[in-house]
C-alpha positions as CSV (number, residue, x, y, z in Angstrom):
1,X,13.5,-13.7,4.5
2,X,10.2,-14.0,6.4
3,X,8.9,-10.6,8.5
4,X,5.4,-9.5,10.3
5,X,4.3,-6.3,10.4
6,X,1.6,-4.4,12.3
7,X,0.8,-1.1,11.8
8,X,-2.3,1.9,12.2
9,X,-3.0,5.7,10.4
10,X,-5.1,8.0,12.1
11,X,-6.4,11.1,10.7
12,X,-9.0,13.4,12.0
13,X,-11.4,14.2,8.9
14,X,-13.7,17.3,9.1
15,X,-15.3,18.1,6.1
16,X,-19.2,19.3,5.1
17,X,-20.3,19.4,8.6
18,X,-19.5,16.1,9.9
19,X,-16.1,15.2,11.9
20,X,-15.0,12.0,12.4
21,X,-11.3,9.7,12.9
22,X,-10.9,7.5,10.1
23,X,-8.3,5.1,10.9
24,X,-6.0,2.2,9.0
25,X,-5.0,-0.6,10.4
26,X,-2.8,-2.7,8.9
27,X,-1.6,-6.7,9.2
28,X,1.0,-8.2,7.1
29,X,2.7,-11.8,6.9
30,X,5.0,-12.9,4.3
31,X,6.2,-16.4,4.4
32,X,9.3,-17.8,1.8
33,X,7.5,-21.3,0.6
34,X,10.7,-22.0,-1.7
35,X,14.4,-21.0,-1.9
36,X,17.2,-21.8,-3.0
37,X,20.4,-19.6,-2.7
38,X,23.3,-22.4,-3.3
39,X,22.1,-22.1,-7.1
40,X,24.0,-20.0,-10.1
41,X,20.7,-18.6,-10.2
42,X,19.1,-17.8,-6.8
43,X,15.2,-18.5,-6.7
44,X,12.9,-17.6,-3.7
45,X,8.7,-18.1,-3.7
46,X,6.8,-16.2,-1.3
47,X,3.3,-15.9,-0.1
48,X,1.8,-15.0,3.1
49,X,-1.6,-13.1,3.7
50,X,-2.0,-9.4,4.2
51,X,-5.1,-7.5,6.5
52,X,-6.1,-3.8,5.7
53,X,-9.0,-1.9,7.5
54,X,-11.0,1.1,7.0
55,X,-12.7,2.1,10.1
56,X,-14.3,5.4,10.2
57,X,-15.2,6.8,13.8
58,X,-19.0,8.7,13.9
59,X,-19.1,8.8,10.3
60,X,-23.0,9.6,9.0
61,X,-23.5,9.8,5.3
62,X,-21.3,6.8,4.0
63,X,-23.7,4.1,5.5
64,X,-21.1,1.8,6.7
65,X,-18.1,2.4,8.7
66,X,-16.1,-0.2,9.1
67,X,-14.7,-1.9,6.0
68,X,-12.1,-4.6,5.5
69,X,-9.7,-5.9,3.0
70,X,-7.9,-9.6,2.5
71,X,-5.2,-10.1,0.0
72,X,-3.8,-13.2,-0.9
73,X,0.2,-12.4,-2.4
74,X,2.5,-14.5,-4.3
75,X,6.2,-13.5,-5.1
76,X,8.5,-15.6,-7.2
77,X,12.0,-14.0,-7.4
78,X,14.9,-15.2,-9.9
79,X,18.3,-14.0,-10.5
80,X,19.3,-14.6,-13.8
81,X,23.0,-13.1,-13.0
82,X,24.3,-11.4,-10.3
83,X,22.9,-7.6,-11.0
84,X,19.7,-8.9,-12.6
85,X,16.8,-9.9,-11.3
86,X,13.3,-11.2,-12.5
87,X,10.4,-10.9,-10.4
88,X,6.7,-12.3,-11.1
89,X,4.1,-10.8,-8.6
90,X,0.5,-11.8,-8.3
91,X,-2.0,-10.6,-5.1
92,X,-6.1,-11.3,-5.2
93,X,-8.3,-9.4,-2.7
94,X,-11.7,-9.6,-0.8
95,X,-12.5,-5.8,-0.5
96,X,-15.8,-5.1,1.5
97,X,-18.2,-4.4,4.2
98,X,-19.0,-7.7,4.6
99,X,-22.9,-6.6,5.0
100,X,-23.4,-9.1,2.0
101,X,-22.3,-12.2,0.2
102,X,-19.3,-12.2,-1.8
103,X,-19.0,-12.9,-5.4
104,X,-15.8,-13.9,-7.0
105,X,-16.5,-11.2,-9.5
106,X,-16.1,-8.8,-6.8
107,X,-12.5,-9.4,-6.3
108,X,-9.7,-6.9,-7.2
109,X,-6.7,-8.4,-9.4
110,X,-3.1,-7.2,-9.2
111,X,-0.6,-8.5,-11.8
112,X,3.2,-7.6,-12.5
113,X,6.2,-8.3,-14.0
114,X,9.4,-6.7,-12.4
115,X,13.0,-6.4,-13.7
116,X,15.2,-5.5,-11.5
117,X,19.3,-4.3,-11.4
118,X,21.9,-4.5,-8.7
119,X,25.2,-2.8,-10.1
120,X,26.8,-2.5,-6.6
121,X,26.3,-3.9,-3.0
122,X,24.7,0.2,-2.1
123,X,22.2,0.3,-5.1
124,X,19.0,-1.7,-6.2
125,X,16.7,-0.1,-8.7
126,X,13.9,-1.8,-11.3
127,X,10.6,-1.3,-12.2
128,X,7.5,-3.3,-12.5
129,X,4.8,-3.1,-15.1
130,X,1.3,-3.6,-13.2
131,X,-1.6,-4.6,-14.5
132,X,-4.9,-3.5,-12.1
133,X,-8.3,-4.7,-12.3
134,X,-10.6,-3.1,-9.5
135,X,-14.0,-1.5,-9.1
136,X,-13.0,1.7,-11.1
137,X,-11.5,0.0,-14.0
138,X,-8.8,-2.0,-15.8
139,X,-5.1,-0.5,-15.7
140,X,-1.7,-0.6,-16.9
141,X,0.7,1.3,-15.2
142,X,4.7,1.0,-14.7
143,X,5.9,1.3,-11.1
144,X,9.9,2.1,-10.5
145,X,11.3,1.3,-7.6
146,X,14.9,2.3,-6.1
147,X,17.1,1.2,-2.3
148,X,20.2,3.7,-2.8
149,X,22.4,3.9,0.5
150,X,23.9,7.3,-0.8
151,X,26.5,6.9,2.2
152,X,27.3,5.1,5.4
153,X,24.3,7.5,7.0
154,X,22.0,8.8,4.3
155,X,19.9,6.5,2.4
156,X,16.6,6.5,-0.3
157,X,14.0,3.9,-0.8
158,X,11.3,4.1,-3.4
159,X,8.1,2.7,-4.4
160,X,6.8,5.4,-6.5
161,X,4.0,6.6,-6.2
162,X,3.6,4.5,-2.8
163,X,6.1,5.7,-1.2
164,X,9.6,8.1,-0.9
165,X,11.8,8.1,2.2
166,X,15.0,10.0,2.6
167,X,16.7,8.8,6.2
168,X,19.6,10.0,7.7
169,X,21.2,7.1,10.4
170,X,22.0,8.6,13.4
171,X,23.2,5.4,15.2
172,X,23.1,2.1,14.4
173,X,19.3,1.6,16.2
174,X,17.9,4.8,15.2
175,X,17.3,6.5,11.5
176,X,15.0,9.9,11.4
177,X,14.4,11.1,8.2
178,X,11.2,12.5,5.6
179,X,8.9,10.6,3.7
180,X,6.0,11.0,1.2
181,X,3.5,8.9,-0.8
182,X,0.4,7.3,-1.1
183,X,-2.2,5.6,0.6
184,X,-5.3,4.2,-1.1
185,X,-7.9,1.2,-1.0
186,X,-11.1,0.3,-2.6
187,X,-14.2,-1.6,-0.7
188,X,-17.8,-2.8,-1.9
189,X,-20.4,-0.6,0.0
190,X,-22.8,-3.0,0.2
191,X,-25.6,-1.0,2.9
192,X,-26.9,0.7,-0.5
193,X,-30.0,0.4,-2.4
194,X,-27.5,0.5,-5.3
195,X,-24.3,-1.2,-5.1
196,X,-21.6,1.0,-4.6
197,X,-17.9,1.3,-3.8
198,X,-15.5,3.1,-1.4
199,X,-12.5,4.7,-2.5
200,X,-9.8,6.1,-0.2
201,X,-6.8,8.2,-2.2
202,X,-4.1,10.0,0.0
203,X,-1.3,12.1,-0.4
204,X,0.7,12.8,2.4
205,X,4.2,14.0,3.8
206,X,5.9,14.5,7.1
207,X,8.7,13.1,9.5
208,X,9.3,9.7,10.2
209,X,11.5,7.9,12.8
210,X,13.2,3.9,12.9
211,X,13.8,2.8,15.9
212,X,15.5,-1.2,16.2
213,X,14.3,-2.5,19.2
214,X,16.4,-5.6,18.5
215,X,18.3,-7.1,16.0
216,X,14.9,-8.2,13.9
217,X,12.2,-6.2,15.6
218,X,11.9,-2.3,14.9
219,X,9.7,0.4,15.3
220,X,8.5,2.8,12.9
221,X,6.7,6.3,13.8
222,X,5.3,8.8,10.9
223,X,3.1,12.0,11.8
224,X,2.7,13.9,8.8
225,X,-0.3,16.0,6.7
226,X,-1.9,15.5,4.0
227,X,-2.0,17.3,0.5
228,X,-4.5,15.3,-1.1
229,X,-7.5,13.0,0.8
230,X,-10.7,11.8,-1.2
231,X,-12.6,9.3,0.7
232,X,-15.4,8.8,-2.1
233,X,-18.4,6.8,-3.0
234,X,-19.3,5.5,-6.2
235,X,-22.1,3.5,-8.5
236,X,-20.2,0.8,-9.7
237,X,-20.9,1.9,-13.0
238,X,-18.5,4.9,-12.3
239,X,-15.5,3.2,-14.4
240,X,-13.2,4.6,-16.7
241,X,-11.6,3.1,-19.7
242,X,-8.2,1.1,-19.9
243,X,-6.3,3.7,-20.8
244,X,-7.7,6.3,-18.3
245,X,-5.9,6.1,-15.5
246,X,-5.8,10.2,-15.2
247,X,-9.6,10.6,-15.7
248,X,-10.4,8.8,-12.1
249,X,-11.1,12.0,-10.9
250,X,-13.6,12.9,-13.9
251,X,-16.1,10.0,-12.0
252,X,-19.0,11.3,-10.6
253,X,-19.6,10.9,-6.4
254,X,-22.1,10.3,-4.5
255,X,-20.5,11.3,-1.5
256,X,-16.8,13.3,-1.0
257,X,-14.9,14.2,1.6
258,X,-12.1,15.8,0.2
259,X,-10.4,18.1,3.4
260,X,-6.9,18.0,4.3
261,X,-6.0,17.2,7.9
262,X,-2.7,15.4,10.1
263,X,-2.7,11.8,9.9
264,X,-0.4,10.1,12.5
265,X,1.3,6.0,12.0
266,X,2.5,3.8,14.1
267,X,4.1,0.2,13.4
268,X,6.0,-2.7,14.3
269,X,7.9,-5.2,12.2
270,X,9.7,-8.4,12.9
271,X,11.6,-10.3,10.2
272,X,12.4,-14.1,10.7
């Protein structure tokens, strides 16, 4: 019920005269604390910690280029039957240069609530309403979620909008299939006269490929384009109110990149 995960995104950015690799490296733990499956009611607690970088090759205009992320993640899951789940998620992040001292105030806040169904052993759907608090505002947004193993080699998972895969199993170590979703983060930019913020947003597609090395270590492969890619600067008084999630692109930049370009992934994940 435990896994590790290690994983990195390149993409080539060229965009107002500057050309530079910004890269995402990514390093994930989750660790059950509590469970207990002999129950009516099955209950499992998780934490763990989770690592995400921003590292922007030759970049000039941003001021820093290497930013870095820390999030601290706590899962309690409950089955209140058989094909109904309750799920209570919580995660707390450190999202910065590091060029300055911390404040607490400067932490982003993720809150949710998921319900989730299990009708048959080849479909699990729910959806979680999310509450965000981060350096461009307050949200409340609902976030479905679907695993649908349409047949013995065709199967969808869903994290929308994170992420859509459709993957067709062409043994039983090897899947190949497309995805689509999206990538984002948000870091203080401390190097700044005024303080300021970082925001990555990406929308991408392509091809990606599974490969089980072992029973409980696999490998995964995307190389895909993207359709939309904003890496932006803000004043942190660029905010928009709690019920404008769809006006984040109404805030005004200081700098934008906002060009298109390949973006290649790589990963490995154990599960223990």
């Amino acid at each position: 019920m435990g896994s590790v995960s290690f994983s990195d995104q390149a993409a080539p950015i060229s965009a107002g005269g500057n050309t530079f690799v910004m890269q995402q490296p990514v390093a994930d733990i989750s660790i059950p604390v509590y469970k207990n499956f002999s129950s009516p009611h099955p209950l499992i607690i998780k934490t763990g910690l989770r690592y995400e970088g921003l590292l922007l090759s030759n970049e000039k205009n941003i001021g820093s280029n290497n930013f870095h992320a820390l999030t601290l993640p706590l899962l309690l899951s409950y089955s209140i039957t058989r094909s109904f789940n309750l799920s209570l998620i919580g995660m707390a992040t450190v999202s910065s240069d590091f060029k300055r001292n911390f404040d607490v105030q400067d932490m982003i806040y993720t809150a949710g609530v998921r319900i989730g169904f299990r009708p048959n052993n080849s479909l699990r759907y729910g959806v979680t309403l999310t509450y965000i608090s981060n350096y461009s505002g307050k949200f409340l947004i609902p976030v479905p979620d679907i695993e649908w193993e349409i047949n013995k080699r065709l199967s969808l998972s869903a994290v929308i909008p994170a992420r859509v895969s459709l993957k067709y199993k062409l043994n039983q170590t090897q899947s190949f299939g497309i995805t689509s979703g999206y990538t984002g983060g948000m870091y203080l930019l401390n190097d700044a006269a005024t303080k300021q913020y970082l925001h990555l947003q990406q929308f991408s597609g392509g091809l990606v490929y599974d490969l089980h090395l072992t029973r409980r270590l696999k490998l995964d492969l995307m190389a895909g384009h993207t359709f939309v890619q904003r890496l932006e600067t803000f004043n942190m008084d660029q905010k928009v109110s709690f019920d404008g999630f769809g006006k984040l692109g109404d805030r005004v930049s200081n700098v934008s990149y906002q060009q298109n370009s390949f973006n290649f992934q790589g990963g490995l994940s154990y599960q223990f």
